[in-house]
Every structure is written in C-alpha cells, then in structure tokens.
PDB file with one MODEL, atoms N, CA, C and O in Angstrom:
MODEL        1
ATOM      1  N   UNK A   1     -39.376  -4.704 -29.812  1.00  0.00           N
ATOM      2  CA  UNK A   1     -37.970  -4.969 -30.087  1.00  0.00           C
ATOM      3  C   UNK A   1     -37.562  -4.382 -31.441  1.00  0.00           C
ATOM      4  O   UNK A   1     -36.370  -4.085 -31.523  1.00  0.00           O
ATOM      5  N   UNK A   2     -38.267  -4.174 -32.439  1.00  0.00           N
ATOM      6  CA  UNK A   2     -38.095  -3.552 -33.929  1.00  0.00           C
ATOM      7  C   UNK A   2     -37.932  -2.115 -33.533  1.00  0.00           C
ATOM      8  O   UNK A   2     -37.256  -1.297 -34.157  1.00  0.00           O
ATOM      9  N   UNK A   3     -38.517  -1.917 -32.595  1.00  0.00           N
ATOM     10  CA  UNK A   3     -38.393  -0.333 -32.590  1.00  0.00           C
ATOM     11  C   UNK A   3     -36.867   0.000 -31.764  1.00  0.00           C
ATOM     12  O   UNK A   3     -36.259   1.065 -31.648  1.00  0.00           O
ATOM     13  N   UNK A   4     -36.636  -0.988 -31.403  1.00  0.00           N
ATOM     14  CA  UNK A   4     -35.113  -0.673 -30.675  1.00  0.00           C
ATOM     15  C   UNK A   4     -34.090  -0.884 -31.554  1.00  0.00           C
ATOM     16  O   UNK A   4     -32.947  -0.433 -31.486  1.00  0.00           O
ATOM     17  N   UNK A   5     -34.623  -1.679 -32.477  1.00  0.00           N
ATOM     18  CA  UNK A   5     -33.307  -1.817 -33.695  1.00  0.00           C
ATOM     19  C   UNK A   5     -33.416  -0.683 -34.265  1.00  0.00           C
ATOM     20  O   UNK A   5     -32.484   0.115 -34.169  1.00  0.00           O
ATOM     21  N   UNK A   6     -34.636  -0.340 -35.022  1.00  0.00           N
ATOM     22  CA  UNK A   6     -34.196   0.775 -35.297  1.00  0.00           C
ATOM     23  C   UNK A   6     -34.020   2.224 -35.193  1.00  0.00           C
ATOM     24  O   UNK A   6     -33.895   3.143 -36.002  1.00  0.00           O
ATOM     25  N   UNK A   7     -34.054   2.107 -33.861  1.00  0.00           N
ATOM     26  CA  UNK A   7     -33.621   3.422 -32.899  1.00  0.00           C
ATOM     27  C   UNK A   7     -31.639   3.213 -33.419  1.00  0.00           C
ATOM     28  O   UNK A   7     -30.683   3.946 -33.676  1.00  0.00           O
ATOM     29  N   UNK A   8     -31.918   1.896 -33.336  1.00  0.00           N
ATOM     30  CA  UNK A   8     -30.090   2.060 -32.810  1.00  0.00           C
ATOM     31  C   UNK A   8     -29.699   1.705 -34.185  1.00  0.00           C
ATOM     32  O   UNK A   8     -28.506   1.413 -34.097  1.00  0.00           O
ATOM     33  N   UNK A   9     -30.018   1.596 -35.227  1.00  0.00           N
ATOM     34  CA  UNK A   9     -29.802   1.746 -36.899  1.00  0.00           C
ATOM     35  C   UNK A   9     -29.841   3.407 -37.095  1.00  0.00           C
ATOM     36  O   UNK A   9     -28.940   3.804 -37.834  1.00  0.00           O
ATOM     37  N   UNK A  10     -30.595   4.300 -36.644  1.00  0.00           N
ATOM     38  CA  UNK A  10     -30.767   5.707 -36.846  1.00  0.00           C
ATOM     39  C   UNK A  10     -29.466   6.066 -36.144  1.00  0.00           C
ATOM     40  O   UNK A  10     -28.619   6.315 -37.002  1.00  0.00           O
ATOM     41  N   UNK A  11     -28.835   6.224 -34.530  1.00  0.00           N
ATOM     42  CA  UNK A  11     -28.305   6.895 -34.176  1.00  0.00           C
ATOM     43  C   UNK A  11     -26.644   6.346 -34.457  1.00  0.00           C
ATOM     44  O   UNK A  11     -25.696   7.079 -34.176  1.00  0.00           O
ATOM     45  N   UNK A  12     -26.450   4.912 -35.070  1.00  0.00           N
ATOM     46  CA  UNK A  12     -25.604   4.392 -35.668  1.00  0.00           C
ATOM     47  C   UNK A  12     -25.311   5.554 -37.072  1.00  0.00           C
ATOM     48  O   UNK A  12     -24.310   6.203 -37.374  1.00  0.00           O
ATOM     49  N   UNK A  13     -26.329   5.472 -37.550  1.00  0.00           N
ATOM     50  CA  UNK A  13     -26.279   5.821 -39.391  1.00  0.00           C
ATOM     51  C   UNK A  13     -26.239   7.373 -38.861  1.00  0.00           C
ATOM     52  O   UNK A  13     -25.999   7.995 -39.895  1.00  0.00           O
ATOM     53  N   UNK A  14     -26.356   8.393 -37.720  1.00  0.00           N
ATOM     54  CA  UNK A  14     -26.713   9.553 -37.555  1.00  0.00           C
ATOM     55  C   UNK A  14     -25.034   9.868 -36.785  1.00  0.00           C
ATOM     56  O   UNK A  14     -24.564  11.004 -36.723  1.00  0.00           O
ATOM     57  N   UNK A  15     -24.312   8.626 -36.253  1.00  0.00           N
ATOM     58  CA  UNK A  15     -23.050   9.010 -35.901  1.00  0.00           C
ATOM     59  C   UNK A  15     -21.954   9.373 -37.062  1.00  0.00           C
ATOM     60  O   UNK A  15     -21.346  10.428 -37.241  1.00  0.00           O
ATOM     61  N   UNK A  16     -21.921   8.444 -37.613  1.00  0.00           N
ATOM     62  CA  UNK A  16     -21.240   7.980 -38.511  1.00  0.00           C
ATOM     63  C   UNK A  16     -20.995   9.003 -39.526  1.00  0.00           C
ATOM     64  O   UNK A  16     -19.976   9.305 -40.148  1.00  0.00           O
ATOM     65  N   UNK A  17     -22.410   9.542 -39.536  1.00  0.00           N
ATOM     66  CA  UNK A  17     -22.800  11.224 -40.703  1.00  0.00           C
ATOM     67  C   UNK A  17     -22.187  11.897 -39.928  1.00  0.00           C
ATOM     68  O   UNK A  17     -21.650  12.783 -40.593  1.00  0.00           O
ATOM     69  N   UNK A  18     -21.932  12.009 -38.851  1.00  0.00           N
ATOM     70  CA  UNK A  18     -21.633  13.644 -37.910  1.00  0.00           C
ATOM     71  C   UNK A  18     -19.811  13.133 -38.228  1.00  0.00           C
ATOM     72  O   UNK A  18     -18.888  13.853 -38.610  1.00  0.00           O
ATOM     73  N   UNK A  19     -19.802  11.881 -37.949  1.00  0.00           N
ATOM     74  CA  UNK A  19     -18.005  11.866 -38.147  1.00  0.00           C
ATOM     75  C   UNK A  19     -17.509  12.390 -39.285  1.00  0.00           C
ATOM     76  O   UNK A  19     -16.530  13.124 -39.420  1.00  0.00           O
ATOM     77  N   UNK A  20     -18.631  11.746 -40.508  1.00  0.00           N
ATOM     78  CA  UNK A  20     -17.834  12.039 -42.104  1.00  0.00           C
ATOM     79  C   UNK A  20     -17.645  13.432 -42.448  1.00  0.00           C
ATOM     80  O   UNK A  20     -16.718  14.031 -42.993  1.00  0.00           O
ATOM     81  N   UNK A  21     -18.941  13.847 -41.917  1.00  0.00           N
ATOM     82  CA  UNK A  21     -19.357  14.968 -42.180  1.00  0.00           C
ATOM     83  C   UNK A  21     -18.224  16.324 -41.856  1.00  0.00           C
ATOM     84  O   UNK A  21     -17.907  17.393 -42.377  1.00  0.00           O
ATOM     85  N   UNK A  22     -17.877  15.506 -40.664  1.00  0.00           N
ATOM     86  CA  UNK A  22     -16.300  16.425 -39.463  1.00  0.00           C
ATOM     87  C   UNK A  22     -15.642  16.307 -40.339  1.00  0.00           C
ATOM     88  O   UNK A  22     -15.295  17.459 -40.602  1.00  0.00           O
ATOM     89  N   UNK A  23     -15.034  15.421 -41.275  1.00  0.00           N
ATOM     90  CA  UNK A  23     -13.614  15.687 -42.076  1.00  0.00           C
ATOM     91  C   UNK A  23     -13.604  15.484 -43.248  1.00  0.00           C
ATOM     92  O   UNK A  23     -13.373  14.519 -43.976  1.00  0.00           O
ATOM     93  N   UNK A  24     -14.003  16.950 -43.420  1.00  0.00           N
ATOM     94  CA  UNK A  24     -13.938  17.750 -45.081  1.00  0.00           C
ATOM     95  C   UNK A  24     -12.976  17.453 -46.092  1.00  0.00           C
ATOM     96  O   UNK A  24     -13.236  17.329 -47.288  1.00  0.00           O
ATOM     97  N   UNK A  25     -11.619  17.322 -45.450  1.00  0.00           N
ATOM     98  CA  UNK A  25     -10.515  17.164 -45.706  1.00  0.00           C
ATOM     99  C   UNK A  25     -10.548  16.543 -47.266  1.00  0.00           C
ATOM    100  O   UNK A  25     -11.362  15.772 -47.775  1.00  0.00           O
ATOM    101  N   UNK A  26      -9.400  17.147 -47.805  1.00  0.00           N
ATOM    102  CA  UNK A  26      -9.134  16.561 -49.546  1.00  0.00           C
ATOM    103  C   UNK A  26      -7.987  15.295 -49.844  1.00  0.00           C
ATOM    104  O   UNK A  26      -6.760  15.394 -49.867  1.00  0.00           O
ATOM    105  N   UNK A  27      -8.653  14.347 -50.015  1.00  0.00           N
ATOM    106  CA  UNK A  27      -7.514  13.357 -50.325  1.00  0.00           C
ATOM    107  C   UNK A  27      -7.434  13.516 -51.953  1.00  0.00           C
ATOM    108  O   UNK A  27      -8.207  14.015 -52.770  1.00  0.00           O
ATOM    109  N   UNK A  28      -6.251  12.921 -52.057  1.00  0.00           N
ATOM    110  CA  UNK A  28      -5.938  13.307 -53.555  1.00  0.00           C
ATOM    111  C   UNK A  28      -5.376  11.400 -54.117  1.00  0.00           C
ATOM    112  O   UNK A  28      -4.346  10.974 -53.595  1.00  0.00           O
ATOM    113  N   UNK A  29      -6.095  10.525 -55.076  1.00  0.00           N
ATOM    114  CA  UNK A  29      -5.858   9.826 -55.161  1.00  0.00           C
ATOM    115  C   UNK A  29      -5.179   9.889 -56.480  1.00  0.00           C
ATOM    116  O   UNK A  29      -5.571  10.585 -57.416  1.00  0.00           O
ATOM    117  N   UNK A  30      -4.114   9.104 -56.494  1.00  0.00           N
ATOM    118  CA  UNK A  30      -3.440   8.725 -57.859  1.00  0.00           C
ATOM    119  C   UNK A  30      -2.997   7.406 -58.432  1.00  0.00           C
ATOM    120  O   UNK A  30      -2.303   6.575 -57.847  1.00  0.00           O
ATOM    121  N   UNK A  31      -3.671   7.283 -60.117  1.00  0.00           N
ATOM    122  CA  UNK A  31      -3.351   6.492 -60.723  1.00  0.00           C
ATOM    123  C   UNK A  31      -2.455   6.277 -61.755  1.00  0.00           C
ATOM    124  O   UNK A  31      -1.643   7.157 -62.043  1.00  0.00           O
ATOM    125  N   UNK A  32      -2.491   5.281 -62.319  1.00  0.00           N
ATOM    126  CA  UNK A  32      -1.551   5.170 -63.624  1.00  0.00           C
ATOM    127  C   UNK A  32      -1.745   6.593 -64.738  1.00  0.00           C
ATOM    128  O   UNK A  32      -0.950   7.343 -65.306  1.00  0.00           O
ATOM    129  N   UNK A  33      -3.321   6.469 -64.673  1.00  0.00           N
ATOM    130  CA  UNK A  33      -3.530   7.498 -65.649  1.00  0.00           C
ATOM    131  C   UNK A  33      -4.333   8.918 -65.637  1.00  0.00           C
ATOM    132  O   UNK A  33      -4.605   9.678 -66.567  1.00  0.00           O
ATOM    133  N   UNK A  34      -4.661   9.008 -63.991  1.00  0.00           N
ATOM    134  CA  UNK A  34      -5.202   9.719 -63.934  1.00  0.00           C
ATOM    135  C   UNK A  34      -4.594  10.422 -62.423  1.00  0.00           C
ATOM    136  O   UNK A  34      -3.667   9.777 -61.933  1.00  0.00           O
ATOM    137  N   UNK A  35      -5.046  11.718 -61.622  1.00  0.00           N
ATOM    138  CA  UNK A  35      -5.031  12.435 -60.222  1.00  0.00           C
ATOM    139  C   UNK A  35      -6.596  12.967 -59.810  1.00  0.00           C
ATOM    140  O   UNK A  35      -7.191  13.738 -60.563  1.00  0.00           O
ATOM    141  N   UNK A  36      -7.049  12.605 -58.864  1.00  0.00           N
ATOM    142  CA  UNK A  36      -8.179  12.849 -58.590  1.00  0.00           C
ATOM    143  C   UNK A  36      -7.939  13.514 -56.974  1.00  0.00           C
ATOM    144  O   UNK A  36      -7.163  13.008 -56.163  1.00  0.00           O
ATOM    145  N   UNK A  37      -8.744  14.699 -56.717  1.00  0.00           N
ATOM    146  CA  UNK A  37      -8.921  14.808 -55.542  1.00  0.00           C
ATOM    147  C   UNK A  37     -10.480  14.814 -54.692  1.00  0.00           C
ATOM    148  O   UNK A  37     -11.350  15.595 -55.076  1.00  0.00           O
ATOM    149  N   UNK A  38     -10.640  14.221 -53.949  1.00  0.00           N
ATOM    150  CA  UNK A  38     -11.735  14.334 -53.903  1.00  0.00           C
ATOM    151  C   UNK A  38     -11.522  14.322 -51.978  1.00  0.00           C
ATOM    152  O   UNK A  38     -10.450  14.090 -51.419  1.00  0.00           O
ATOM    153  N   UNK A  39     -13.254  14.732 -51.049  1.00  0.00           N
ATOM    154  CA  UNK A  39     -13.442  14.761 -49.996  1.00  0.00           C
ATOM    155  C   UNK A  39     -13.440  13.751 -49.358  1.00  0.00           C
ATOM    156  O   UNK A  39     -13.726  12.838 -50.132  1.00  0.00           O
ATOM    157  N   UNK A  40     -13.275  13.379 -48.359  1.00  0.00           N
ATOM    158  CA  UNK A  40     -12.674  11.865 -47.152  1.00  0.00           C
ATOM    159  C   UNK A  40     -14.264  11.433 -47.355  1.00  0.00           C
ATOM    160  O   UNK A  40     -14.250  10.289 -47.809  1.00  0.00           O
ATOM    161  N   UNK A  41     -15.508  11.857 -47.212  1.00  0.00           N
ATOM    162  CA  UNK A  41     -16.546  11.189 -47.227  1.00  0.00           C
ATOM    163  C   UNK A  41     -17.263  10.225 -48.969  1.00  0.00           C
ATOM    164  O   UNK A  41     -17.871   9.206 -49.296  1.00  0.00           O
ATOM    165  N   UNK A  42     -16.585  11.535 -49.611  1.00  0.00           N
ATOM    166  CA  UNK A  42     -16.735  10.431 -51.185  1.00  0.00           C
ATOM    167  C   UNK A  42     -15.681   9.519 -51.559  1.00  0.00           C
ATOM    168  O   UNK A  42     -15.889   8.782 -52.523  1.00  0.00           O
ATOM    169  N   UNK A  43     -14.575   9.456 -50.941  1.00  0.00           N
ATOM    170  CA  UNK A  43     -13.844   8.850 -50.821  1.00  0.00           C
ATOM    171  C   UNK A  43     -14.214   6.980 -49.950  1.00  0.00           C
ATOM    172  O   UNK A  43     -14.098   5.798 -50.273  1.00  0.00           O
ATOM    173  N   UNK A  44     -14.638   7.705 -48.874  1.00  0.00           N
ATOM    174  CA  UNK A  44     -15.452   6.550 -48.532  1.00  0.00           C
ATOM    175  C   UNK A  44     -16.217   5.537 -48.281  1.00  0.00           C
ATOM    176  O   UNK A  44     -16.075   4.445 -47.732  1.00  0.00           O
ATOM    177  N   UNK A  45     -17.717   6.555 -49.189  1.00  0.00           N
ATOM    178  CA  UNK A  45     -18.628   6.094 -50.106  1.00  0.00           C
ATOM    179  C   UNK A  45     -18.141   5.326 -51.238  1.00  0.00           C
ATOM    180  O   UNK A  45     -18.566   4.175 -51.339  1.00  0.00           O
ATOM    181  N   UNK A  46     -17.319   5.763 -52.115  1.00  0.00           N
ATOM    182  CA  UNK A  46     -16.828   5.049 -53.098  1.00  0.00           C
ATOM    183  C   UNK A  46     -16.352   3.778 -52.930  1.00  0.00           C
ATOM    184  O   UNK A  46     -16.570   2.835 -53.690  1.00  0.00           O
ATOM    185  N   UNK A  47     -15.585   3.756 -51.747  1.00  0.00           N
ATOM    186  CA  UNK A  47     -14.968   2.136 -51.460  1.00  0.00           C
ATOM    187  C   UNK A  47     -15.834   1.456 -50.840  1.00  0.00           C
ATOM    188  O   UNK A  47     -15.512   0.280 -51.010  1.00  0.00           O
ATOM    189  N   UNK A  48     -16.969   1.526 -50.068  1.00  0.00           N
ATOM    190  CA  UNK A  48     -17.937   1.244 -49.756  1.00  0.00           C
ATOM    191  C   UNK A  48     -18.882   0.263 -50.858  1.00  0.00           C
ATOM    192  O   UNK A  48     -19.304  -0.892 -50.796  1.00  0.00           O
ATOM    193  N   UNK A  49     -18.979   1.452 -51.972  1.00  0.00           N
ATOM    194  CA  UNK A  49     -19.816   0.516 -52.807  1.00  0.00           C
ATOM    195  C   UNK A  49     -19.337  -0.375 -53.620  1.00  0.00           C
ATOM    196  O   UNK A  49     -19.923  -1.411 -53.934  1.00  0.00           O
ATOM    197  N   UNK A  50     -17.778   0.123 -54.175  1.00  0.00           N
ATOM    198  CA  UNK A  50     -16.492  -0.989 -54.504  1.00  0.00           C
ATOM    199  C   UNK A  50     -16.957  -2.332 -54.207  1.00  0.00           C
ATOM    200  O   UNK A  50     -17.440  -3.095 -55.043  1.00  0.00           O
ATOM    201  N   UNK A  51     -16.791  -2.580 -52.994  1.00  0.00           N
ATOM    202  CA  UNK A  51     -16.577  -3.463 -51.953  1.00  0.00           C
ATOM    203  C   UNK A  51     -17.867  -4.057 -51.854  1.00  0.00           C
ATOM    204  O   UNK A  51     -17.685  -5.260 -51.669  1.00  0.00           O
ATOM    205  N   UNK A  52     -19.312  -3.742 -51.894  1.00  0.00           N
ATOM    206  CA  UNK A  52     -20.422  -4.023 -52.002  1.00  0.00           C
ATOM    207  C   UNK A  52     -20.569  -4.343 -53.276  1.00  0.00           C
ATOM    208  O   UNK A  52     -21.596  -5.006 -53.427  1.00  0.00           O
ATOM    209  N   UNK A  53     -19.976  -4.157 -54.277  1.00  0.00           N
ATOM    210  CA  UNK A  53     -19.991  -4.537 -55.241  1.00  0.00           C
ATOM    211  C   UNK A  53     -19.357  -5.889 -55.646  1.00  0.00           C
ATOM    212  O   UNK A  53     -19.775  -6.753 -56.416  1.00  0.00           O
ATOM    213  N   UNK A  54     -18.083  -5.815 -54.810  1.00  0.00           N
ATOM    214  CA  UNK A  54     -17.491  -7.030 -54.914  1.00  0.00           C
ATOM    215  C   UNK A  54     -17.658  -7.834 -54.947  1.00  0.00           C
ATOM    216  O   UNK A  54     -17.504  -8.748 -55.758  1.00  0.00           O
ATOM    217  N   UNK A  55     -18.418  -7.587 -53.118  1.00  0.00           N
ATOM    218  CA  UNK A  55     -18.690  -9.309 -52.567  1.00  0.00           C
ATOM    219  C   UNK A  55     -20.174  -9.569 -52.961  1.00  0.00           C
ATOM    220  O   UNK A  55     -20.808 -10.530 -52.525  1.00  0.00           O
ATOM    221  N   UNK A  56     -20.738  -8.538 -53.911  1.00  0.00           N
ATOM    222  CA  UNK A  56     -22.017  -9.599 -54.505  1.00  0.00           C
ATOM    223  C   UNK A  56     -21.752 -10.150 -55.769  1.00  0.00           C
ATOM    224  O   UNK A  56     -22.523 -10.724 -56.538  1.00  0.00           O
ATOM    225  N   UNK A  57     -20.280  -9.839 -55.905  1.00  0.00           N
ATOM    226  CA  UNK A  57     -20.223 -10.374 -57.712  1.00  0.00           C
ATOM    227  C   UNK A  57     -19.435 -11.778 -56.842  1.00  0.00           C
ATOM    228  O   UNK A  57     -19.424 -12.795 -57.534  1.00  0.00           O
ATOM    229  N   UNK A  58     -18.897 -11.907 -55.660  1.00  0.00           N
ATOM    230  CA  UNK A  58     -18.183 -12.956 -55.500  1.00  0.00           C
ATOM    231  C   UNK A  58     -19.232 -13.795 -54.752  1.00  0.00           C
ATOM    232  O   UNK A  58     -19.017 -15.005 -54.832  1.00  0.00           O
ATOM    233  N   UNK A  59     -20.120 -13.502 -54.172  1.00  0.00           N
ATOM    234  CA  UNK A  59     -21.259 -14.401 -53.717  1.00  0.00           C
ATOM    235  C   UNK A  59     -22.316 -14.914 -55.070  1.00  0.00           C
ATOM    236  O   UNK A  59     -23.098 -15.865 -55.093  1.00  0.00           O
ATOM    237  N   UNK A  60     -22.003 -13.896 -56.154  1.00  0.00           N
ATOM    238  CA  UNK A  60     -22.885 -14.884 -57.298  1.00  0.00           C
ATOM    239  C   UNK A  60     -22.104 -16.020 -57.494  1.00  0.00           C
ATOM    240  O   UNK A  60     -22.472 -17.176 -57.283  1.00  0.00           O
ATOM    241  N   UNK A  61     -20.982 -15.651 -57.916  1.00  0.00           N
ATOM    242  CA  UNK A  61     -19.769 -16.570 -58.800  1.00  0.00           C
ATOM    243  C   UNK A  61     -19.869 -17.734 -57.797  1.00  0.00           C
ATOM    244  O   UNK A  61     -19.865 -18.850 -58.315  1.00  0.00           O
ATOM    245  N   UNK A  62     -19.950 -17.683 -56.568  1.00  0.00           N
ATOM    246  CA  UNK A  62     -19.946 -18.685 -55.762  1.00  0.00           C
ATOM    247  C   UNK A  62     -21.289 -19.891 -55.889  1.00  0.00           C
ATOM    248  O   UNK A  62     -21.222 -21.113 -56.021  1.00  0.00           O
ATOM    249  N   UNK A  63     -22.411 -19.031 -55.792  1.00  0.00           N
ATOM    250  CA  UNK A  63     -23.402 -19.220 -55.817  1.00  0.00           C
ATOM    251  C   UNK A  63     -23.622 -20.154 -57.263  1.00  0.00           C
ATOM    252  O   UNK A  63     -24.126 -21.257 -57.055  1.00  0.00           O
ATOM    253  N   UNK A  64     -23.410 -19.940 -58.197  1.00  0.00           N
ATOM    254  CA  UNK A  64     -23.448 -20.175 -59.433  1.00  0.00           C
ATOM    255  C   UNK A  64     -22.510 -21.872 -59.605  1.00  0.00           C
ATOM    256  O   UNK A  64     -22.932 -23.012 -59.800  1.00  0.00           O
ATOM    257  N   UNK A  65     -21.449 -21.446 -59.465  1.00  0.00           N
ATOM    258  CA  UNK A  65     -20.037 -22.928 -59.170  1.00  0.00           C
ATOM    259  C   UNK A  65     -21.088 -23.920 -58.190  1.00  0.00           C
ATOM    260  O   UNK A  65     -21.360 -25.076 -58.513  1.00  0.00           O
ATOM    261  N   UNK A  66     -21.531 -23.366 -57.154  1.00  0.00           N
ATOM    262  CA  UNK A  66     -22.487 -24.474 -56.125  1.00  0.00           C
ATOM    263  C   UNK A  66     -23.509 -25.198 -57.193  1.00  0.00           C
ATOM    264  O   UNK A  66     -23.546 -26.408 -57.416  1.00  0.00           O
ATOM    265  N   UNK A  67     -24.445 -24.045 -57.888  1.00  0.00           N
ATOM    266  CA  UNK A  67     -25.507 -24.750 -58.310  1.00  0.00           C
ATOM    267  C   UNK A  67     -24.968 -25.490 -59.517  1.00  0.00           C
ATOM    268  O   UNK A  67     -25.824 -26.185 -60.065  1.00  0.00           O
ATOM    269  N   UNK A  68     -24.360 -25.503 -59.797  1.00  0.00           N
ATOM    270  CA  UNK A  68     -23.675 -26.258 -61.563  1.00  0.00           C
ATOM    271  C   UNK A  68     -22.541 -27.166 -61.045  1.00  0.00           C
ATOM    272  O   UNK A  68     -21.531 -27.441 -61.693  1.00  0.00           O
ATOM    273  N   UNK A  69     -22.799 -27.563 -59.907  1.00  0.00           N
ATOM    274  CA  UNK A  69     -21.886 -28.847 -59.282  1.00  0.00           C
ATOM    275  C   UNK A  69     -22.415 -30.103 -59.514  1.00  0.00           C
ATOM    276  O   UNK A  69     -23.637 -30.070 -59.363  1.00  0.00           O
ATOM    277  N   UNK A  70     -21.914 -31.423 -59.882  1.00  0.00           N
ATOM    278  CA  UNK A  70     -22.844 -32.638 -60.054  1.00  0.00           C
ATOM    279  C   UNK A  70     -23.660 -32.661 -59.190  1.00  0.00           C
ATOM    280  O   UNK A  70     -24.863 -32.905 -59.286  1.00  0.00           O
ATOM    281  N   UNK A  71     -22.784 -32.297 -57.900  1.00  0.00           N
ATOM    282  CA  UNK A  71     -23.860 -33.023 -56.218  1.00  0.00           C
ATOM    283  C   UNK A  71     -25.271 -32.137 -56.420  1.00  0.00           C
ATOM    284  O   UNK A  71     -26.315 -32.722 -56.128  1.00  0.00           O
ATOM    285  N   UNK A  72     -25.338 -31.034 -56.809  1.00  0.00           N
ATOM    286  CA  UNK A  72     -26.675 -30.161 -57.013  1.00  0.00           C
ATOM    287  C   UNK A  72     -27.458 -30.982 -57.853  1.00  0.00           C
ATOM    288  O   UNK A  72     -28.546 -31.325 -57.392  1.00  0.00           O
ATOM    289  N   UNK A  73     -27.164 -31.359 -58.935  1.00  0.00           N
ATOM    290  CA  UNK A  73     -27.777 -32.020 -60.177  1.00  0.00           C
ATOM    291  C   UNK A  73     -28.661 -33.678 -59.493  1.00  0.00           C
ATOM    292  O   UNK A  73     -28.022 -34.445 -58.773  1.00  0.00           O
ATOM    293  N   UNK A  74     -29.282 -33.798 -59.657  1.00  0.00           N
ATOM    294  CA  UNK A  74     -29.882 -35.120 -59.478  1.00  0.00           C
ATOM    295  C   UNK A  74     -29.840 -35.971 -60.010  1.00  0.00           C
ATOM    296  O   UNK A  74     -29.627 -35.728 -61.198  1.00  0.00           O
ATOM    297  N   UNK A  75     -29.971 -37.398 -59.707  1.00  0.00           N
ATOM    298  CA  UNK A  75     -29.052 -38.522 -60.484  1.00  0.00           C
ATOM    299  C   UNK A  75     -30.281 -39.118 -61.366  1.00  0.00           C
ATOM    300  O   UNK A  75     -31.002 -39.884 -60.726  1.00  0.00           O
ATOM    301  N   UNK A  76     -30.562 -38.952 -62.406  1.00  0.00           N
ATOM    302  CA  UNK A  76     -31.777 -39.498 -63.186  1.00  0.00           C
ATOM    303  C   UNK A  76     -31.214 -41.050 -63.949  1.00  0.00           C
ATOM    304  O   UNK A  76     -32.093 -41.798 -64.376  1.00  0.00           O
ATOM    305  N   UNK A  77     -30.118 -41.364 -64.052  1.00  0.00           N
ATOM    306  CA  UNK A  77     -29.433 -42.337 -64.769  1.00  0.00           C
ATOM    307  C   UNK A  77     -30.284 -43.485 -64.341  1.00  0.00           C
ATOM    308  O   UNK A  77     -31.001 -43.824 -65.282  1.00  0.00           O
ATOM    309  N   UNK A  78     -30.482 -44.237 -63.233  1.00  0.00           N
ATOM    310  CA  UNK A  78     -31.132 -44.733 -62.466  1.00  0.00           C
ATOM    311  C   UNK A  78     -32.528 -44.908 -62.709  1.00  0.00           C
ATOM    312  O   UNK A  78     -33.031 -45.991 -63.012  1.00  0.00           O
ATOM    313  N   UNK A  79     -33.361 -43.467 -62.528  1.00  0.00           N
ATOM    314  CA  UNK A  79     -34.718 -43.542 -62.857  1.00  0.00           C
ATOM    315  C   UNK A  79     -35.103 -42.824 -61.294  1.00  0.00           C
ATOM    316  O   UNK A  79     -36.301 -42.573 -61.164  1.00  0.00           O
ATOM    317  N   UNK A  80     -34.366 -42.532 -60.312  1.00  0.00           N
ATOM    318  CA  UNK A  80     -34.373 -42.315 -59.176  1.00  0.00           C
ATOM    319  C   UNK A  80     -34.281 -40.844 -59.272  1.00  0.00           C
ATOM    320  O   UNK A  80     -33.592 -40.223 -60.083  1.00  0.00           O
ATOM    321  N   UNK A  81     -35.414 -40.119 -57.924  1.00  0.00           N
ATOM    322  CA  UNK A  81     -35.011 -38.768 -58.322  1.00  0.00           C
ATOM    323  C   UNK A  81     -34.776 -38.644 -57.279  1.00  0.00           C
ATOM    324  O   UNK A  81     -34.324 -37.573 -56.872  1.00  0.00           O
TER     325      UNK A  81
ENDMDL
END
C-alpha cells in the first residue's frame, strides 16, 4: 500500500510540474513600493510558501495560547497532581 501512495504522490507532483511548467507566462505584481515581474510558476511557489509559512506561525501561536492556559497547568494548590 506505501508503494501506491507513492506512485500517486510522484504522478500528482509530476502533473502539476508539466502544468506549471506549460505557463511561462509573466505576471507583473505591484506594490506600494515596488513592480515586480516575475513567471506564473515563481509566482506560485512564492504564495505557496507564504501560506506555509503562515499557517505554521498560526498553529504555533495557537499551540502556545493552549499550553499557557490554566486548564493545561495543574492544580498543585491542593497538593493534588
């Protein structure tokens, strides 16, 4: 069964290249302070890792608020752990 996942992880990750790969094309992004043009595939990469970036800074922050909650903390007042 591992070998079927990653048969179908290869021809997934091997489509996906043949699509990006198809459109060369120049997007041209603009900011406040800058014009950038760049290709539809670094373009996409970029928001990709954005976004991977995001949601591990928002799964720490989360992560972090959970563990520094009273209910995490154990009640020693008592003598009870």
């Amino acid at each position: 069964m591992r070998y079927v996942y990653v048969a179908l992880v290869l021809v997934i990750t091997i489509l996906i290249a043949a699509i990006e790969l198809e459109g060369l094309e120049q997007i041209t992004l603009n900011s406040i302070i800058t014009q950038v043009t760049l290709p539809v595939p670094a373009v996409l990469l970029f928001v990709y890792f954005v976004g991977l970036f995001a949601g591990a800074l928002v799964c720490t922050v989360v992560q972090s608020l959970y563990d520094t909650s009273p209910a995490a903390t154990p009640n020693t007042e008592n003598g009870l752990n």
